[in-house]
Structures are given as C-alpha cells and as structure tokens.
C-alpha positions as CSV (number, residue, x, y, z in Angstrom):
1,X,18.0,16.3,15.1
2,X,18.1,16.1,11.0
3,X,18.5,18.3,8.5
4,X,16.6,19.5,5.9
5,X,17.6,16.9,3.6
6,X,16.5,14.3,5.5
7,X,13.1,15.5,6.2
8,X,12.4,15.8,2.9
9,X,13.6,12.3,2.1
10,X,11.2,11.2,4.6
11,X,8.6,12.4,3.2
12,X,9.6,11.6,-0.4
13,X,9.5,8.1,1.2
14,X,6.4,8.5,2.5
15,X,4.5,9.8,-0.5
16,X,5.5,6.8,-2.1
17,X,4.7,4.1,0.5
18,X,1.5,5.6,0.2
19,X,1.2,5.3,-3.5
20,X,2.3,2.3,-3.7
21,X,-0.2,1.0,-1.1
22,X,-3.1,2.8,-3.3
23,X,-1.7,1.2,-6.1
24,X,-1.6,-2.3,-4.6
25,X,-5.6,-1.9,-3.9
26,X,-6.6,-0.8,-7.4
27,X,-4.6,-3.9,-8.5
28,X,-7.0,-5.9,-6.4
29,X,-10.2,-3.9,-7.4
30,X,-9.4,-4.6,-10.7
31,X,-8.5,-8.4,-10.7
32,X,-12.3,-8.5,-8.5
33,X,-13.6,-6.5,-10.9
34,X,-12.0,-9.3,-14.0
35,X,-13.4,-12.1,-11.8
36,X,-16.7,-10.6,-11.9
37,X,-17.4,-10.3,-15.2
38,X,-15.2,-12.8,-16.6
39,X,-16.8,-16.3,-16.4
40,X,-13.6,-17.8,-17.4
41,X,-11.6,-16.2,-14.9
42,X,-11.3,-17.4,-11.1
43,X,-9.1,-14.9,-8.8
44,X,-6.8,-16.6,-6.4
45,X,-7.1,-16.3,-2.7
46,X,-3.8,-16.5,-2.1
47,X,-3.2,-13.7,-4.2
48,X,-5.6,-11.5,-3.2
49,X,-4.3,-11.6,0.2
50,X,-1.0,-11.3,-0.6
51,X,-1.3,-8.0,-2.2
52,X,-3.6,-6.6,0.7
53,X,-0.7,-8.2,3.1
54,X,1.6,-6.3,1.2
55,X,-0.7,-3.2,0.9
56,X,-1.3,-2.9,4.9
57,X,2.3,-3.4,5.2
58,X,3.2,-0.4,3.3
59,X,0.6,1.8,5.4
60,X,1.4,0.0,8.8
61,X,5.4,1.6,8.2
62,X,3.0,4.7,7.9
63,X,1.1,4.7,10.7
64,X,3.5,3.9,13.1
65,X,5.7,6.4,12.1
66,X,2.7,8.9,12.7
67,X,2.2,7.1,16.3
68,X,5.8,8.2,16.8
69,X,6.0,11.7,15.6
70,X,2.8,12.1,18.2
71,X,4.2,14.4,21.4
C-alpha cells in the first residue's frame, strides 16, 4: 500500500514520460518536415529510429504500468 506521496509522484512521473515521448515525436516531425523542404538537408535513418526507439520506450514504461494497475 503507498501513501499519498507516492501516488502523486507516480503520476508526476507519468505526466512527464508522456511529455517527453510527445516531445521526442515533434522532434522527428520536424527534422521530416526540414528534410522535406530542404534540398540540402538529408535526415539520418539511424536517427530517426533512434528517437522513435526512445519515444516507444517512454510509452511502453506507460502502458505496462496501465496493464498492471488493470484488476
């Protein structure tokens, strides 16, 4: 059983996994977006799949915690 103060860390935590993981996919929105209408700019693959790797990481902490909290 927690307290108080730990549910609301949790969810502290939570909020920001989740903003982070938005932030992650603007980043790669916008580098697309830089590709595609920059003719002297070529995006990495690499990279782009490392941010979304990082991105579904961030919501994959999410969504198992919601698999767990499920009676």
């Amino acid at each position: 059983m927690t307290d108080d103060r730990n549910g609301a860390r949790d969810v502290d935590y939570r909020a920001a996994r989740i903003g982070a993981a938005l932030a992650l996919v603007g980043v790669i929105v916008i580098v697309v977006l830089i590709d595609a209408l920059s003719p002297d700019y070529e995006v990495s693959v690499p990279l782009v799949f490392a941010i979304l790797g990082a991105s579904a990481a961030l919501l994959g902490v999410e969504i198992i915690d919601f698999v767990r909290r499920q009676p």
